[in-house]
Residue frames as qw, qx, qy, qz and C-alpha x, y, z in Angstrom:
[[0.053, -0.890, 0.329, 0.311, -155.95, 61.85, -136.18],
 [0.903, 0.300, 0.180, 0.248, -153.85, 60.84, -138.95],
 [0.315, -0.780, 0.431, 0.328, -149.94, 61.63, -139.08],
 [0.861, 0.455, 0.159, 0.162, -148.30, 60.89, -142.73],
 [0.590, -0.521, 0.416, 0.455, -144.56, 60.73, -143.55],
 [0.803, 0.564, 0.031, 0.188, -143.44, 60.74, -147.29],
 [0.109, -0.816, 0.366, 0.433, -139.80, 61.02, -148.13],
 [0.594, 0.475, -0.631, -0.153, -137.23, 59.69, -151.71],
 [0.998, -0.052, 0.046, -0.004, -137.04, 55.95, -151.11],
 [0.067, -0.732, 0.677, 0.028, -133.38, 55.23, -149.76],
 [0.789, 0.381, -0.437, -0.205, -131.69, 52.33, -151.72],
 [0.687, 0.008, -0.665, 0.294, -130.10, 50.85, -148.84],
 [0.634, -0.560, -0.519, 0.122, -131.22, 50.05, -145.31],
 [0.109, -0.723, 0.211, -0.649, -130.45, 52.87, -142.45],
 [0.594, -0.468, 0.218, -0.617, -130.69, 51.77, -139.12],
 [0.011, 0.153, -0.988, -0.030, -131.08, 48.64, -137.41],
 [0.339, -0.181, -0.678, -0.627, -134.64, 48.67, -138.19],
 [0.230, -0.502, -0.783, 0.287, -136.62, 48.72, -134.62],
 [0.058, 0.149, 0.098, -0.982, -137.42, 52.14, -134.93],
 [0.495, -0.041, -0.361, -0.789, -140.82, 51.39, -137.11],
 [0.547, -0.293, -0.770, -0.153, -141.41, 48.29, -135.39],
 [0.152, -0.321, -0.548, 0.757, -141.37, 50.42, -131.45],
 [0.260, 0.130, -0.115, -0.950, -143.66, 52.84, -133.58],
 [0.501, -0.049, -0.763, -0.406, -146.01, 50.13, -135.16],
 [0.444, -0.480, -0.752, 0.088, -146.79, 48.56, -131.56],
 [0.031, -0.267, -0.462, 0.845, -147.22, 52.09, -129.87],
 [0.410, 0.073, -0.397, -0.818, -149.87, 52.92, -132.35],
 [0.645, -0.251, -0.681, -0.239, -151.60, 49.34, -132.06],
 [0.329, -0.239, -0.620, 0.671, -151.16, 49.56, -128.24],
 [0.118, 0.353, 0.176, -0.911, -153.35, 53.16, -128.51],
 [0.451, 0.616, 0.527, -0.373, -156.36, 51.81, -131.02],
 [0.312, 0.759, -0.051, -0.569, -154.60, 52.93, -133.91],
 [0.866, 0.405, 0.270, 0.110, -153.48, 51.72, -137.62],
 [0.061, -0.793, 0.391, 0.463, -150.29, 52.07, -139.00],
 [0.814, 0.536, 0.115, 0.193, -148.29, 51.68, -142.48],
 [0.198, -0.756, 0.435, 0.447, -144.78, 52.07, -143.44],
 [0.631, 0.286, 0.561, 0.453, -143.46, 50.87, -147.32],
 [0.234, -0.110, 0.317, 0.912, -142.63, 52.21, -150.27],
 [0.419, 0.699, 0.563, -0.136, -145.34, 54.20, -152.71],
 [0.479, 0.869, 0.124, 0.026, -145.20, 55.60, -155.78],
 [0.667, 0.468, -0.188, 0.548, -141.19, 55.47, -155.32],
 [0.225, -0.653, 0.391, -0.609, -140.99, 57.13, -151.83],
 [0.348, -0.019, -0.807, 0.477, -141.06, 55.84, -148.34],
 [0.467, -0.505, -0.183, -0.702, -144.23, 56.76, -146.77],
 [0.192, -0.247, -0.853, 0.418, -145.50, 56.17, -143.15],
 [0.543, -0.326, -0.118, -0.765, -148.52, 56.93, -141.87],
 [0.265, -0.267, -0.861, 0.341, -150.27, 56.31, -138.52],
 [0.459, -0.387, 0.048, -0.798, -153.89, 57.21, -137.49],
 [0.123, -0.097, -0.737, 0.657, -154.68, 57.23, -133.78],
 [0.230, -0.658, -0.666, -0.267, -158.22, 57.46, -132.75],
 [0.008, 0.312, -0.021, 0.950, -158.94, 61.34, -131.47],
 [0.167, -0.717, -0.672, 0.076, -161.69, 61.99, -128.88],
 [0.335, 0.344, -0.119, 0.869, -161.75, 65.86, -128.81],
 [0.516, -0.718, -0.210, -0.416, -164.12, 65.83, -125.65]]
C-alpha cells in the first residue's frame, strides 16, 4: 500500500519537526519505506507499507 502527500513547499519551518521523524520510524517499525522532501517545488511524503490482503 502506498500513501502519498504533495502540498506548495512552505518557505519556513512549521513545527518542531518530530512529527515526520514519529512517522518515518512507524513505517520502518511495520516493513515499510518512507520519503519526505521537497519535489518539483512541493513538499511531498510518501510511505508504502507492505499489504497482505489474506
Amino acid at each position: 500500500m502506498t500513501v502519498s502527500v504533495s502540498n506548495p513547499a512552505q518557505t519556513a519551518a512549521i513545527g518542531d519537526g518530530t512529527g515526520l521523524v514519529g512517522l518515518r520510524e512507524r513505517v520502518r517499525l511495520a516493513g515499510g519505506s518512507f520519503h519526505a522532501g521537497p519535489r518539483d517545488g512541493r513538499f511531498e511524503v510518501v510511505a508504502r507499507l507492505p499489504y497482505d490482503s489474506e
